[in-house]
Every structure is written in C-alpha cells, then in structure tokens.
Rosetta silent file (secondary structure, phi, psi, omega in degrees, C-alpha in Angstrom):
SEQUENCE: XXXXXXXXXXXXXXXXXXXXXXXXXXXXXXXXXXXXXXXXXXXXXXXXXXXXXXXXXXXXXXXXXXXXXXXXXXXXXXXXXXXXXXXXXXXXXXXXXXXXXXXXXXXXXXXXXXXXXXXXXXXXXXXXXXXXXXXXXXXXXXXXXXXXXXXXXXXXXXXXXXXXXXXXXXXXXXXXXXXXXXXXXXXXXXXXXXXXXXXXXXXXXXXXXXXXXXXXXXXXXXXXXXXXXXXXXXXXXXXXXXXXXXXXXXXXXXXXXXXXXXXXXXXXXXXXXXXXXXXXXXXXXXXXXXXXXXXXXXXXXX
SCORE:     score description
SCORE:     0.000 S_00000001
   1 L     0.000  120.260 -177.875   17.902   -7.501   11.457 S_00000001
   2 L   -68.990  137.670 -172.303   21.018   -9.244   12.390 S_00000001
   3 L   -84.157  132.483  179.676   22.054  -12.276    9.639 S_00000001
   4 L  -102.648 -175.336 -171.080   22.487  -15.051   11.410 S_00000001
   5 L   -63.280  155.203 -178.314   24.919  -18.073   10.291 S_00000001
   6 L  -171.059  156.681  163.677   22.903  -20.062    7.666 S_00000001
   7 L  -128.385   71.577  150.915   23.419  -22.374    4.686 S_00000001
   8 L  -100.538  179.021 -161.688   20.975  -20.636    3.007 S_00000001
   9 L  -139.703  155.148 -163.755   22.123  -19.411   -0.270 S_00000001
  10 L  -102.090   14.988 -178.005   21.150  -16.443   -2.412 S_00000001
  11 L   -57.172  -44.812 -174.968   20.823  -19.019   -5.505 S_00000001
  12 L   -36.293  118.716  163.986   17.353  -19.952   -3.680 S_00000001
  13 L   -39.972  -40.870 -153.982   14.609  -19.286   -6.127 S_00000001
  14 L   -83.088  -63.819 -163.843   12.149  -18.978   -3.501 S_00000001
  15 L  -108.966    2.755  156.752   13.758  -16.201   -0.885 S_00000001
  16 L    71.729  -15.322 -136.578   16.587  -14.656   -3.202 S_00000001
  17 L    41.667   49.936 -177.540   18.366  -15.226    0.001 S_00000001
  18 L   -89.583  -10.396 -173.277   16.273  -12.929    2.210 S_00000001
  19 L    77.943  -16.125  170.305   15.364  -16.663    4.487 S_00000001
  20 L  -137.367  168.663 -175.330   11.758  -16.097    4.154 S_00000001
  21 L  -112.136 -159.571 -158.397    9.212  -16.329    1.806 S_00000001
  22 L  -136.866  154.244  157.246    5.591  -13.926    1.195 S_00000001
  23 L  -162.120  153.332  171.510    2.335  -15.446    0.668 S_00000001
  24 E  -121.595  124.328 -158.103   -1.036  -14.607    0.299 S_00000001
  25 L  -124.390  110.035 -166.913   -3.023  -16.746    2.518 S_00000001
  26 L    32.375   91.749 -178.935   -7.217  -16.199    2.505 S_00000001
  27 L    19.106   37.764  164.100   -6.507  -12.651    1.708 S_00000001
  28 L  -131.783  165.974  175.866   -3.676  -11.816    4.109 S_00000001
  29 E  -109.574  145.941 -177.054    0.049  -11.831    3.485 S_00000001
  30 L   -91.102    8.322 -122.189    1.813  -14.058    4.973 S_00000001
  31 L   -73.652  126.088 -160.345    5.948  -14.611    5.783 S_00000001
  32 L  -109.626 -175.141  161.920    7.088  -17.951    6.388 S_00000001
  33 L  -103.314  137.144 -169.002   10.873  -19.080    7.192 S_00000001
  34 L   -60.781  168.073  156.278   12.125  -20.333    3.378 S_00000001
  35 L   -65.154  -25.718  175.152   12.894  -24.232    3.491 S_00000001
  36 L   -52.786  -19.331 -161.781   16.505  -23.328    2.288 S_00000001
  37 L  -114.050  127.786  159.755   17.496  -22.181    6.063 S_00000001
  38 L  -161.612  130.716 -160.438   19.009  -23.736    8.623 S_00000001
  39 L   -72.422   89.223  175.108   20.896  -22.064   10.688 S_00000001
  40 L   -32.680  -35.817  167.669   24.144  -23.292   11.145 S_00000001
  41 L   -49.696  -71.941 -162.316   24.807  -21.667   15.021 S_00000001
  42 L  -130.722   26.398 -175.766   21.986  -23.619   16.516 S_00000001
  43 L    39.744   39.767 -174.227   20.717  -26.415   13.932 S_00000001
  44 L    94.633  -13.703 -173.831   17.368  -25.083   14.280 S_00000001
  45 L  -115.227   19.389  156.977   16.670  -25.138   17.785 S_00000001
  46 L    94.804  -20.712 -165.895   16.906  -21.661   18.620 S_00000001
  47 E  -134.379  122.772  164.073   19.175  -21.788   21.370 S_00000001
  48 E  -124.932  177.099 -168.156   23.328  -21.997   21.964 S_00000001
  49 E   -99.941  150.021 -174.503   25.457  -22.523   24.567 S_00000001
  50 E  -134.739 -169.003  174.736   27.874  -19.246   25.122 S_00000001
  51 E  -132.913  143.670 -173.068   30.202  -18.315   28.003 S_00000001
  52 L   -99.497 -178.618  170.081   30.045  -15.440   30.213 S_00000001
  53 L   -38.176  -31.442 -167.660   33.554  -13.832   31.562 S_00000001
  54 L   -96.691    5.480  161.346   33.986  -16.189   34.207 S_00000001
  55 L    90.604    6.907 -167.657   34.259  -19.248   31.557 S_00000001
  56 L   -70.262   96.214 -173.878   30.683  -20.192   32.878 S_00000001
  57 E   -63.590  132.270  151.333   28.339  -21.997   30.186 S_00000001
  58 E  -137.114  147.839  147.861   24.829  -20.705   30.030 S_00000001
  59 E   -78.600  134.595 -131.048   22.340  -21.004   27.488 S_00000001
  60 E  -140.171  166.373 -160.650   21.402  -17.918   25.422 S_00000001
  61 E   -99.284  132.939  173.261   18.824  -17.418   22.462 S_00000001
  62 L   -27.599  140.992  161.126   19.891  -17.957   18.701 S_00000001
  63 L   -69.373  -25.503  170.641   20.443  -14.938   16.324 S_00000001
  64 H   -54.135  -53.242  179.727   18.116  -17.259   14.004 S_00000001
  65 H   -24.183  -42.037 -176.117   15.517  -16.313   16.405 S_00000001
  66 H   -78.439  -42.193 -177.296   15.178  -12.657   15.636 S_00000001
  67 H   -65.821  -25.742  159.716   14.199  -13.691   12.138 S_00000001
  68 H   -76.916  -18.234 -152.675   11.492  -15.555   13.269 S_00000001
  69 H  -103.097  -20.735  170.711   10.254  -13.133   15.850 S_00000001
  70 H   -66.871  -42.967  177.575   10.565  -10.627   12.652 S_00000001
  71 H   -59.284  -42.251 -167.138    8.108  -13.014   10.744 S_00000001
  72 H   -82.898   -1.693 -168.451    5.790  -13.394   13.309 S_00000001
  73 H   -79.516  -60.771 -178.631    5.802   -9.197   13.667 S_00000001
  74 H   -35.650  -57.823  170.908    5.185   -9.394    9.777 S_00000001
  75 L   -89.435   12.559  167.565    2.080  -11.580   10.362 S_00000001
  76 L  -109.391   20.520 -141.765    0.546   -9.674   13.093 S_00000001
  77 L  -112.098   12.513  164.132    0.764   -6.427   10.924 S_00000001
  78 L    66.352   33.409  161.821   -2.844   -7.234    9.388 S_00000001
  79 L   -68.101  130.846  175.104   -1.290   -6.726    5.556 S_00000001
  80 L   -88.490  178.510 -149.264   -3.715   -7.933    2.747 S_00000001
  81 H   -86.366   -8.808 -164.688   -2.623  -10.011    0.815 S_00000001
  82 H   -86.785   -4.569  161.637   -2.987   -8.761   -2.784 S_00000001
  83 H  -116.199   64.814  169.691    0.233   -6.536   -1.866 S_00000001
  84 L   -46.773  -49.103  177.339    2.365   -9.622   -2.116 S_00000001
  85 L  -103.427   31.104 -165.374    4.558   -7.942   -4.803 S_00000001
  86 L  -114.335  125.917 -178.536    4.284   -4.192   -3.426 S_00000001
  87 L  -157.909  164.377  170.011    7.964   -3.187   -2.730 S_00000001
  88 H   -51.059  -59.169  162.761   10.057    0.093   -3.274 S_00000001
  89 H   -35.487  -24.379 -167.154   11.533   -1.824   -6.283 S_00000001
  90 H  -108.635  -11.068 -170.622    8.278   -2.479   -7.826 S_00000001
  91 L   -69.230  133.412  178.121    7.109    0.896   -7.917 S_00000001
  92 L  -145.035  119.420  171.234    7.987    3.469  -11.730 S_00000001
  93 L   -66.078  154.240  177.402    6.833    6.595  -11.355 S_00000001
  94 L   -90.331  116.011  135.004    5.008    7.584  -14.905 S_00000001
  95 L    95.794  -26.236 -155.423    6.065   10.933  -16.061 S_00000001
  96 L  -139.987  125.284 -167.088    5.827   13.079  -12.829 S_00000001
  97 L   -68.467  -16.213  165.702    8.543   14.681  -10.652 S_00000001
  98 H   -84.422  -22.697  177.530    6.254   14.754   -7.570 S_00000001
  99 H   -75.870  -19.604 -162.521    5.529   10.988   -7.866 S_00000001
 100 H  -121.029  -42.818  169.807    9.379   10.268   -8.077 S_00000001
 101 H   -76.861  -23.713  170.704   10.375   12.761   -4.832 S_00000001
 102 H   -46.065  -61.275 -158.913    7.489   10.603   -3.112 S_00000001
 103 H   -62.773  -60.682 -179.962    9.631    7.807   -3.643 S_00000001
 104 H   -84.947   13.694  163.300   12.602    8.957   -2.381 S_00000001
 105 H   -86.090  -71.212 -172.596   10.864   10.562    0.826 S_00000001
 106 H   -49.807  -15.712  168.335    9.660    6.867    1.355 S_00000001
 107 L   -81.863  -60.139 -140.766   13.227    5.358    0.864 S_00000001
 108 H   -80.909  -33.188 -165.958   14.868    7.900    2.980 S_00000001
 109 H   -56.520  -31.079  163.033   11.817    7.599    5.569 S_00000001
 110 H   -62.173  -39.989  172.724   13.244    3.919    6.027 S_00000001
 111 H   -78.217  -54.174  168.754   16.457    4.458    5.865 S_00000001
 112 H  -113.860   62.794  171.661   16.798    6.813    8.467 S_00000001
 113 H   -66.457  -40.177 -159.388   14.155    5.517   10.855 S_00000001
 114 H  -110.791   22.538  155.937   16.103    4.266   13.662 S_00000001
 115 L   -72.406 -104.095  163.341   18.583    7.614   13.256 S_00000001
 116 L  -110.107 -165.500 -134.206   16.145    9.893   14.865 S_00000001
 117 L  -113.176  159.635 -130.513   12.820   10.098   15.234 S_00000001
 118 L  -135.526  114.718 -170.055   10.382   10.439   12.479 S_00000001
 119 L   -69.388  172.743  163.228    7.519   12.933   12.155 S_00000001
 120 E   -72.027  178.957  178.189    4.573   10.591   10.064 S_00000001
 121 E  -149.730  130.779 -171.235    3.567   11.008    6.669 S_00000001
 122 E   -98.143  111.498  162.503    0.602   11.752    4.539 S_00000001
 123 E  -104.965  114.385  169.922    0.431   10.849    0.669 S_00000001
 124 E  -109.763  173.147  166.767   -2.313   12.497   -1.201 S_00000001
 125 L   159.566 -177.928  177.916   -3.316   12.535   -4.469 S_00000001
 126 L   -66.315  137.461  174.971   -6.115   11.502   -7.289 S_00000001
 127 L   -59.624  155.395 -170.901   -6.251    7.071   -7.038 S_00000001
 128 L   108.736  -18.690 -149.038   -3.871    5.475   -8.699 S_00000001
 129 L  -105.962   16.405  152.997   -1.123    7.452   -8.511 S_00000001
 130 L    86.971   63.626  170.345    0.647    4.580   -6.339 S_00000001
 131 H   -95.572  -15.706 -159.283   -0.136    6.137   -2.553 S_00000001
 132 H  -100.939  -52.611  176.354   -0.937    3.014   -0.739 S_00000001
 133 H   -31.671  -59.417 -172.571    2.172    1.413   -2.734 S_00000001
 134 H   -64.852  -41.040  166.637    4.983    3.823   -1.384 S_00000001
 135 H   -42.067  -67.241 -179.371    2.693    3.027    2.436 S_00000001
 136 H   -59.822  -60.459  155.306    2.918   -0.675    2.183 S_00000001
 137 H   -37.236  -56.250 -176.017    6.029   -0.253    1.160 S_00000001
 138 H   -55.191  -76.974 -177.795    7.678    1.748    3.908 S_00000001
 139 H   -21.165  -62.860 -153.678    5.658   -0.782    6.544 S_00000001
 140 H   -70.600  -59.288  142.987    7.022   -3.953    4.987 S_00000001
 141 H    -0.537  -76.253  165.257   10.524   -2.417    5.252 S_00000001
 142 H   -50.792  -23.769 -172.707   10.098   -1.450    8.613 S_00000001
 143 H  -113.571   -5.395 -157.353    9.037   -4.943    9.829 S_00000001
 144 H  -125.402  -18.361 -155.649   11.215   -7.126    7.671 S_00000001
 145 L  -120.464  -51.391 -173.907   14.278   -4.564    7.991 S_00000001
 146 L  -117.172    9.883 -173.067   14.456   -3.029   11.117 S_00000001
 147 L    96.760  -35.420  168.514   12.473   -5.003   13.383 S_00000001
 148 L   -26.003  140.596  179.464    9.281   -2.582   13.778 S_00000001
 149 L  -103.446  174.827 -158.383    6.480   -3.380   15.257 S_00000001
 150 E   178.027  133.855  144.209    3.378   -2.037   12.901 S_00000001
 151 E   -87.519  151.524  150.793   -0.194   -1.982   11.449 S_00000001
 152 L  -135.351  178.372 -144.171   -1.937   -1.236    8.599 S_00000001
 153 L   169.621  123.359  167.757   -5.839   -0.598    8.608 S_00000001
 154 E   -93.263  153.668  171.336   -8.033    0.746    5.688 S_00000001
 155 H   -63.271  -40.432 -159.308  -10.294    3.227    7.373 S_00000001
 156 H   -78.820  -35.079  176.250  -13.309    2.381    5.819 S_00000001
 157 H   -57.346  -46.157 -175.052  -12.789   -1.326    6.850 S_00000001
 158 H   -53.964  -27.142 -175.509  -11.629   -0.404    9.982 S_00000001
 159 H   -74.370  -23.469 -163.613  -15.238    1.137   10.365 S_00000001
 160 H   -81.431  -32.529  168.958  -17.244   -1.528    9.184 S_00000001
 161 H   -39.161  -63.920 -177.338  -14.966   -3.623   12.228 S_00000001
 162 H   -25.909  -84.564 -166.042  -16.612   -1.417   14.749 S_00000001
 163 H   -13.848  -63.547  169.396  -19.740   -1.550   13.320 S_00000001
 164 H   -56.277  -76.060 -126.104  -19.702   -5.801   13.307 S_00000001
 165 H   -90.973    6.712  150.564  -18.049   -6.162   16.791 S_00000001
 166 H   -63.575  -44.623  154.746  -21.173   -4.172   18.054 S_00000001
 167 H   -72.671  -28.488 -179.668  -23.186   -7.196   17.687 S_00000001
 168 L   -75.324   16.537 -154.695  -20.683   -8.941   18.708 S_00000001
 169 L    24.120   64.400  160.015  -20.964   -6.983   21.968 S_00000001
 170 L  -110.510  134.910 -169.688  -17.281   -5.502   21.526 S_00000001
 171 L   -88.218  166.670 -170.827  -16.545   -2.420   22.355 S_00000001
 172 H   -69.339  -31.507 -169.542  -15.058    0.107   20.009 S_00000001
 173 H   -73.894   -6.401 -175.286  -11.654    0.405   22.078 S_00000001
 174 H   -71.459  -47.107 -150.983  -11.513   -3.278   21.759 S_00000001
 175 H  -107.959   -3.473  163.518  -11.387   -3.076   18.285 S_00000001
 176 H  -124.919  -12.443  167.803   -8.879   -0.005   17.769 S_00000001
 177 H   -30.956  -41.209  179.058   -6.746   -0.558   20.457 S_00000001
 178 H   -58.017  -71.164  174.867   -4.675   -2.677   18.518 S_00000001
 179 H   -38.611  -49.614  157.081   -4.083    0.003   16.219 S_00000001
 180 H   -19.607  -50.718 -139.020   -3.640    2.994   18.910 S_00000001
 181 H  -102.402  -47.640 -176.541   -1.055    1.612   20.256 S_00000001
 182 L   -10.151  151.477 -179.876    1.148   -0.021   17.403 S_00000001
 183 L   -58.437  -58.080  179.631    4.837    1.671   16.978 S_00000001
 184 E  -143.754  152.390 -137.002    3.908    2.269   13.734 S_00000001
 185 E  -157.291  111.595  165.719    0.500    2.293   11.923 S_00000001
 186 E   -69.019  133.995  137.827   -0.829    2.749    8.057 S_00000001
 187 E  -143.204  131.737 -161.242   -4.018    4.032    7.737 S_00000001
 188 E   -94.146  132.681 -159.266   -4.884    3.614    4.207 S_00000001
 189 L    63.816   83.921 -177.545   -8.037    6.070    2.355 S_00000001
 190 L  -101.893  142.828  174.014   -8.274    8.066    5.023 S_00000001
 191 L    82.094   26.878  149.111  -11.903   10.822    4.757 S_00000001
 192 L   -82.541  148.090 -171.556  -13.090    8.010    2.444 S_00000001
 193 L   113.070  170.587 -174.188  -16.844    7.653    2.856 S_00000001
 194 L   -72.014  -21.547 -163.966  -19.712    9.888    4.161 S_00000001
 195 L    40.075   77.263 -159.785  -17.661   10.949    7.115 S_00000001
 196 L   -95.249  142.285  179.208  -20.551   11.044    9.491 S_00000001
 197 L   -32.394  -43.144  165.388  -19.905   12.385   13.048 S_00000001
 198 L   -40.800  -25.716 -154.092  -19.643    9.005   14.249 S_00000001
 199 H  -115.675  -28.343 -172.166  -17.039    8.131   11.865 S_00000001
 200 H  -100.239    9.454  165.694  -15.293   11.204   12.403 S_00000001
 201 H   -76.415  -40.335 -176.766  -15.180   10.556   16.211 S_00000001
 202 H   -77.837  -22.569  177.182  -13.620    7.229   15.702 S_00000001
 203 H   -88.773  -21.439  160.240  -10.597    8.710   13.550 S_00000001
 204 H   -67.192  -28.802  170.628  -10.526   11.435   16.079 S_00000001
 205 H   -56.451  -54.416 -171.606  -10.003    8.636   18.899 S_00000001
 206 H   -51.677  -47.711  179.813   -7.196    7.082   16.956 S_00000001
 207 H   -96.838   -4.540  160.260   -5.316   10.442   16.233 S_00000001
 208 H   -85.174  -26.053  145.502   -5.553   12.162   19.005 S_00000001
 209 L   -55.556  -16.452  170.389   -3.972    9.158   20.804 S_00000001
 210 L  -102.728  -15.764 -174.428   -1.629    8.803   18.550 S_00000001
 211 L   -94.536  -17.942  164.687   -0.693   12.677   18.428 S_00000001
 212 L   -75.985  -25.963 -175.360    0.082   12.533   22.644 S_00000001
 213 L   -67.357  132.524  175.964    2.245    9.711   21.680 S_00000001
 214 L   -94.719   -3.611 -157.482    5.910   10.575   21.166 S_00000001
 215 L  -113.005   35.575 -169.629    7.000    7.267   20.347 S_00000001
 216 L  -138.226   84.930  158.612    4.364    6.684   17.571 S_00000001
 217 E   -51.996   93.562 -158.907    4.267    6.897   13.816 S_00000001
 218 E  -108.989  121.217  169.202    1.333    7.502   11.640 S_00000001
 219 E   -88.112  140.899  165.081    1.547    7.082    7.544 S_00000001
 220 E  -134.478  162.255 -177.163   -1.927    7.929    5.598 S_00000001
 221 E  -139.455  140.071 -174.765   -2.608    7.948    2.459 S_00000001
 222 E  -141.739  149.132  165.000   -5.894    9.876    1.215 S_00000001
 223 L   -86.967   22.226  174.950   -7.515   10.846   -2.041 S_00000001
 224 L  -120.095  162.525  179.570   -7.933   14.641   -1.203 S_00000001
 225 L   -67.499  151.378  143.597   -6.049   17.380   -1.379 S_00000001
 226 L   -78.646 -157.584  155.285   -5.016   20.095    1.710 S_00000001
 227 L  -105.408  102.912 -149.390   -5.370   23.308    1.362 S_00000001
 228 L  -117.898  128.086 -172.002   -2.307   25.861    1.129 S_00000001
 229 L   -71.898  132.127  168.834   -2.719   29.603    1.748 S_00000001
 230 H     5.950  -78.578 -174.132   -0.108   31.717   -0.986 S_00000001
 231 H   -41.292  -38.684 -133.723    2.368   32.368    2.083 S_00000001
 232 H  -118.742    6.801  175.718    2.517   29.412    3.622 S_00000001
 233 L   -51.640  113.736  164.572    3.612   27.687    0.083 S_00000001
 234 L    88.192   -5.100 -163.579    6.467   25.268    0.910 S_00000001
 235 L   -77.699  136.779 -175.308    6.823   26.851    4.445 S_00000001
 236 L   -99.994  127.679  165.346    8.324   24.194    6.848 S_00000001
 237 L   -91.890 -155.884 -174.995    7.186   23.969   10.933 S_00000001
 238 L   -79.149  -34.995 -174.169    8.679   22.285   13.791 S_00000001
 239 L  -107.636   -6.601 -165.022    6.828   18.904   13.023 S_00000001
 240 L  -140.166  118.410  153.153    5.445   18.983    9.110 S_00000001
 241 L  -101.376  120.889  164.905    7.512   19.645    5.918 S_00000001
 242 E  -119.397  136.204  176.699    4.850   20.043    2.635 S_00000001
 243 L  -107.328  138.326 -155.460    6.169   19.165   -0.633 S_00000001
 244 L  -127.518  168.919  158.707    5.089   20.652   -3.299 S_00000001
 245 L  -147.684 -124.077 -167.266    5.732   20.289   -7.247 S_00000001
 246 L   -80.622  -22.310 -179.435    4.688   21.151  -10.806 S_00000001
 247 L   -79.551  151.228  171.523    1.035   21.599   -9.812 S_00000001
 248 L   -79.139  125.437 -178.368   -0.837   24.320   -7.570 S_00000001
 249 L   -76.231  -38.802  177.327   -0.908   22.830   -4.351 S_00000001
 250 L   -37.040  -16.556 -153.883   -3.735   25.360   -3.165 S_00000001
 251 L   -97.728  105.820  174.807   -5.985   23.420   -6.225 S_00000001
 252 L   -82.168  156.359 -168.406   -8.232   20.389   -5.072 S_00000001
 253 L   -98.777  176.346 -150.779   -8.875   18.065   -7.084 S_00000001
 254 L   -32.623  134.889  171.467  -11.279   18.209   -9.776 S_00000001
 255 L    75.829   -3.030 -173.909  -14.814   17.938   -8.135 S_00000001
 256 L  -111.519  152.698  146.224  -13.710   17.105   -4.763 S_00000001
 257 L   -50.635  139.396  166.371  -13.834   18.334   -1.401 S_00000001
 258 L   -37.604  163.330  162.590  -10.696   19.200    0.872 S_00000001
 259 H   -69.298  -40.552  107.205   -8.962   17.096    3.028 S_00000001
 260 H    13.535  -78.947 -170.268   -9.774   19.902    5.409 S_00000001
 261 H   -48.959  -67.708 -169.092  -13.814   20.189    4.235 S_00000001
 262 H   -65.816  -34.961  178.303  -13.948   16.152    5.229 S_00000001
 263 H   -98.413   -9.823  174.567  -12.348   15.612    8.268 S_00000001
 264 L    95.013  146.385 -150.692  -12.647   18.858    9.885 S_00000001
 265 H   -64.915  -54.164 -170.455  -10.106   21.926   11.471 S_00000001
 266 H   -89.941    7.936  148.230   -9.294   20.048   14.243 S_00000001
 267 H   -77.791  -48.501  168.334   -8.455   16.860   13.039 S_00000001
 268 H   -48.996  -13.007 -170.020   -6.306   18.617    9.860 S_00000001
 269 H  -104.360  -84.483 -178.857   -4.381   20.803   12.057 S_00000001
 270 H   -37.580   -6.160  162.049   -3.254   17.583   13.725 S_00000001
 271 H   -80.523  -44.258 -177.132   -2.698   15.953   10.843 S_00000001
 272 H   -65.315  -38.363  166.251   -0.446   18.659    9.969 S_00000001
 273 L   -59.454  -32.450  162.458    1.452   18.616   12.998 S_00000001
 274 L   -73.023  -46.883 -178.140    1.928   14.746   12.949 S_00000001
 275 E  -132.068 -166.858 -173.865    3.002   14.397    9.519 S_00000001
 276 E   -98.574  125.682 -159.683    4.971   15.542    6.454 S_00000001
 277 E   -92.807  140.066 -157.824    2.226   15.953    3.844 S_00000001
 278 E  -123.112  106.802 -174.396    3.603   14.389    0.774 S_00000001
 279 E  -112.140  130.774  153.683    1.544   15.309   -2.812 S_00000001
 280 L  -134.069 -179.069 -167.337    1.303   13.076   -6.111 S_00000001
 281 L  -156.146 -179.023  149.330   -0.212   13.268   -9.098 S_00000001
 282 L   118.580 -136.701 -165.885   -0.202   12.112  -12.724 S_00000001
 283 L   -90.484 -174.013  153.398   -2.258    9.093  -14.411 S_00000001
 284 L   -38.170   48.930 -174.378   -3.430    5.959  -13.027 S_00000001
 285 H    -9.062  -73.535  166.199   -0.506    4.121  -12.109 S_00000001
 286 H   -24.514  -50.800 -143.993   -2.831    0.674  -11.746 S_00000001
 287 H  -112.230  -15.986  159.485   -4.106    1.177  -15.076 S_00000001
 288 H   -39.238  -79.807 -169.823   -0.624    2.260  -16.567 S_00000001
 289 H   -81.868  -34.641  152.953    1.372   -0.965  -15.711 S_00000001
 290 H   -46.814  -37.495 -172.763   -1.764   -2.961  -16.436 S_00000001
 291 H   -70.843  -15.672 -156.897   -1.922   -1.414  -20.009 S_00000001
 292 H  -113.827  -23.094  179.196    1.659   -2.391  -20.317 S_00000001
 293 H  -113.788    8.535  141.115    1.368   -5.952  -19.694 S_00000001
 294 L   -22.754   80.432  177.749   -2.160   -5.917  -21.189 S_00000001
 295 L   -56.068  118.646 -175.438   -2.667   -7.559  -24.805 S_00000001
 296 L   -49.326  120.372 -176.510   -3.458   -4.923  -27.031 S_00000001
 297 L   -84.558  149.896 -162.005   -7.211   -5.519  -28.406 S_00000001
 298 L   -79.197  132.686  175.734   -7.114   -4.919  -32.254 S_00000001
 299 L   -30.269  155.465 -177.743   -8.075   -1.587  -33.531 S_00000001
 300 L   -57.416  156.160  175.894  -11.272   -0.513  -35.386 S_00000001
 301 L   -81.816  159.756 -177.357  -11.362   -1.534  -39.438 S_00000001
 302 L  -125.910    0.000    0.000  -11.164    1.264  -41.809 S_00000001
C-alpha cells in the first residue's frame, strides 16, 4: 500500500505509525483511520489537482485514499474480533521445529504473494498449536499490506448461516457467495462437526468453485491429520508441497479420524491439489502463553 504524505508520526501511541487503528467492535474487528493522520497532499479531502502532459489541470484521487479503501477491505473481511492482537509478531512457537517452519511458510506466503501466484494452504494439527493464528495472520497481512481483497469464515458457523437464512427464506448461494468468490478466503476448522451429507455438499460447493478458479486462494486450517502413503513421504506435485517434520506424518492423531475419513476422496484429493498441506504439532499454544502470564496458584502444603 502506497504511503501517502502525512503528518502522522510513528511516536503515535495508538497506530505506531501504521495510520490506522484495530478494534473489536460487537465481536468483529474493526480498522479505523488513527486521529494522528492527515494527509498533507490533499488535507483530507481525498482529491488533488495534477497536470497531464499538455499542462492541463484535472482532478485525480488522493494516495490517502487507498488507505481508506484498504480499511474498508479490512472491514468487509468478516474477522472476529477476539483476534485483535493476532499478528506474525505475536506468534512463539513452543519447542517444535514444525510449528516454527509453519511460520516461516506463512511469512514467505505474504511476502511473495503478488510475485507469482500462490497455490493455498492447509494447517493441520491437534488445537492449540496456533493454526488459525498463522491464518489470521497471513489474511490481515494481505488486506492491510498488499491491498487483497479476502474472507474468513469458520465452517461450522458458516453452516449454522445457511441453516438461519433458511427461515429467512435465503438461499444457500446467497449466503456463500460472498465467500466463493473472494480473492482470498480463510476457512477456519474445516471437517469440524458431524459432517453430514448436507454439510459435506455445502463445503463441496465452496471448493469446487474455488478449485476452477485460477485467480483464487484458499487457506484452512483443520484439526485432523492427512494421510501419507511411505512413498509419497515429502513427494512434491505440480500444485501441493507437504511438509513434514519430527513426527510420522502417516500417524493421525490420537483417537481421531482422517482428514480424508471426514470429508471424503473427492473433496481431499482437491484439497491436495489446491493447497500446500502444512503440519504442526506440540502443546497447547493457548494454554502455554496463558500459563505464562497466569498467576501461579500456590502449591499443595506438605
């Protein structure tokens, strides 16, 4: 996003000198323009006067502009609000070298987004282990950085949407359309739930529409595992790179069903073709950095 002239400053408490602030506003987040900025170019009103070759004045739209038109991208991208502080920055992996190359697949997926063009990406693992984080991240990036346009959508919510806008005589395409079509489009817990045909129709609508698209990017994040035959450990196609680490990827985890088992061959083989399947692991992340800012309660007496 091009800076435009400003006397904002990066002293500002409130925006660091990023120009906008974050809020969480009745459980959505929000991005505002900071109070510090005003845009020296066009004092606010959005508009200067230029010249074209022939010395000709016309008026032409501020560079201040794009940062608003970023903000309002920002607020149509349906983020809740409780990941107000969810950033690359905020993220420490605990202990584990697959949890730490996530991270720098999700940096690099940002960084060279608008180089060429970018298969999607799947983060599994056990909850906790900061999948939704590195998601939320990338998105927020993407809309605040480069301009992207973008959703994010928990599945199960997204279902219960349906569900509601049937009384509400809405039709289901009404109510994923939005989502279809986005540039680029979290969908966060994905095969959470009974995964009932019904439910596994509507995430077949979404991804097979999004898998004809070429201009379309899908991140998920899931708690299950794939499934990886010996051979095919680490093996790279034309459209999916799987990353692998200290763990058997072939292993699901404890007590659970596949990724594979829930959604079925021919959604998984299109998941595999859309994205780069990304595996973490290790403790509870949530329950980690809560423990760490946590007042210790005092031990038993002896």
């Amino acid at each position: 996003m091009t800076r435009p002239r400003t006397t904002s400053e990066k002293s500002c408490k409130a925006c660091r000198g990023n120009h906008y602030v974050l809020d969480n506003r009745e459980g959505r987040l929000r991005a505002a323009v900071c109070e510090c900025f005003v845009c020296t170019a066009c004092g606010g009103r959005g508009h200067v006067f230029a010249e074209d070759e022939t010395g000709v004045s016309f008026l032409q739209e501020c560079e201040c502009a794009e940062l608003k038109k970023s903000l309002d991208r920002f607020n149509d991208a349906n983020l809740p609000g409780k990941y107000l502080e969810t950033q690359f920055d905020t993220y420490h992996p605990i202990g584990s070298q697959a949890n730490k190359l996530a991270l720098r697949i999700a940096r690099d997926f940002v960084k060279d987004f608008d180089k060429e063009p970018q298969c999607g990406l799947l983060f599994m693992g056990t909850p906790g282990v900061g999948k939704t984080h590195l998601a939320v991240s990338i998105l927020k990036a993407l809309l605040l950085e480069k301009g992207v346009h973008g959703k994010f959508i928990d599945f199960f919510q997204l279902l219960s949407d349906i569900r509601h806008g049937y009384s509400q005589d809405l039709s289901e395409q009404a109510i994923i359309n939005p989502f279809v079509h986005a540039p680029v489009l979290v969908i966060d817990e994905l095969a959470k739930g009974r995964n009932t045909e019904w439910e596994l129709t509507m995430l077949d609508q979404i991804i097979s529409n999004r898998y004809n698209a070429a201009d379309k990017v899908t991140i998920f994040t899931t708690n299950y595992t794939d499934e990886v035959s010996q051979p095919d450990r680490g093996k790279k196609t034309k459209d999916t790179r799987v990353e692998f680490s200290r763990s058997d990827a072939s292993q699901s985890w404890a007590g659970e069903e596949t990724l594979e088992e829930k959604v079925g061959d021919r959604i998984f083989s299109r998941l595999a073709e859309m994205c780069r399947f990304v595996k973490m692991e290790g403790e509870d992340y949530r329950r980690a950095m809560a423990g760490k800012s946590a007042p210790r309660s005092p031990g038993p007496g002896k």
